[in-house]
C-alpha positions, -999 to 999 in steps of 0.1 A, spaced: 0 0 0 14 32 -13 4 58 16 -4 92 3 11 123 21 -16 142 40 -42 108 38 -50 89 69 -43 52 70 -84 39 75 -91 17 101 -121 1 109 -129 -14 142 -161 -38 146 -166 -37 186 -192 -40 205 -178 -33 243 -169 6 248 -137 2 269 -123 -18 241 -131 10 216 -117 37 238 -85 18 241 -83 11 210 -88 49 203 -61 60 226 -34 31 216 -40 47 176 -44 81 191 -6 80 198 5 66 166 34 78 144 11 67 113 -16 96 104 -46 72 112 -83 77 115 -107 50 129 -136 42 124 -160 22 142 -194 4 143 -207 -20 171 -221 -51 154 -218 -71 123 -249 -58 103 -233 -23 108 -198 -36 99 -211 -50 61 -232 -20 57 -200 3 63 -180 -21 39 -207 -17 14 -213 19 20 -250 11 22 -274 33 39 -254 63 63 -221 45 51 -224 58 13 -194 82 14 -177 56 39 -137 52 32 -124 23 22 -109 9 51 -70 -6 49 -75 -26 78 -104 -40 93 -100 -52 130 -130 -72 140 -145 -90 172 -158 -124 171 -184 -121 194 -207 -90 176 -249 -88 187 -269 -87 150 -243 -109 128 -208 -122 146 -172 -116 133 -176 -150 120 -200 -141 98 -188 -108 87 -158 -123 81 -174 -150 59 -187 -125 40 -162 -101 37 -140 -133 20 -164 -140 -3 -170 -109 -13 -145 -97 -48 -146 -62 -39 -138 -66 -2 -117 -101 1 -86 -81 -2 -91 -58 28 -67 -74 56 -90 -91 88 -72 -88 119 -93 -107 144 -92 -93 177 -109 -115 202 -110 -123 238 -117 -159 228 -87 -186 232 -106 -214 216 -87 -233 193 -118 -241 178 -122 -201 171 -89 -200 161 -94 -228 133 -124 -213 120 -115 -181 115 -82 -189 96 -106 -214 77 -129 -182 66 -95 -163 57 -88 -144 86 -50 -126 77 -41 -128 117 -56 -141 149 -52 -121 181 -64 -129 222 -68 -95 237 -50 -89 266 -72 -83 303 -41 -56 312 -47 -20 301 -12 -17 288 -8 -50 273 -39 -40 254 -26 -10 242 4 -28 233 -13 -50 212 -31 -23 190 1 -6 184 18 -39 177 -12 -47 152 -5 -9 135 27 -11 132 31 -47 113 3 -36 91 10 0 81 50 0 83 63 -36 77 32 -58 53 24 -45 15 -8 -43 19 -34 -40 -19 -38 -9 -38 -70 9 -19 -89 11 -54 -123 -4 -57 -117 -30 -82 
């Protein structure tokens, strides 16, 4: 991915608890990488952003999506399912970020093309850690796609 001068790298994050989003909030708040997030609290919201349908028609493009498993309306499993099988979407990276530890969880998701699996951390800074860790690999180190609608 070719970041433009002056253009934010676009997140979005798919999480329903509201500590989680403020964390996550703060840990890209205090990012070297020109970010902005976006976020929406459960799956149905999460496809319609994708798609800009509805309020989301002049949504960006996100470069990264980081989504929950456990969503009310449609669960990450299912968004992800459909982002995957969807050709102008399958492309956007899928971080899952999860408190789950299942393997079972773990297996699926990778089966559904999941680009990384991650347990959230209970501690505050590990969590913040984590988000940070999550930016940097995919905004400084991994090439991501071309952020054209093809």
């Amino acid at each position: 991915m070719e970041i433009e001068l002056g253009k934010p790298v676009e997140f979005l994050l798919a999480e329903d608890n509201p500590g989680d989003v403020r964390l996550t909030k703060e840990a890209l708040r205090d990012s070297k990488v020109h970010n902005n997030l976006n976020v929406v609290s459960d799956g149905v919201e999460a496809l319609a952003f994708l798609r800009r349908e509805g309020k989301y028609a002049s949504a960006p493009r996100p470069d990264v999506v980081l989504l929950d498993l456990n969503l009310p309306k449609k669960d990450g499993r299912e968004v992800l399912a459909e982002i995957k099988s969807d050709p102008s979407l399958k492309r956007i990276p899928v971080v899952i970020i999860t408190s789950s530890e299942a393997e079972q969880d773990i297996l699926r998701t990778y089966d559904l093309h999941a680009n990384c699996y991650v347990t959230k951390p209970v501690d505050l800074d590990q969590f913040i850690k984590v988000i940070q860790s999550i930016e940097n690999f995919w905004l400084t180190i991994v090439k991501l796609p071309s952020t054209s609608d093809d």
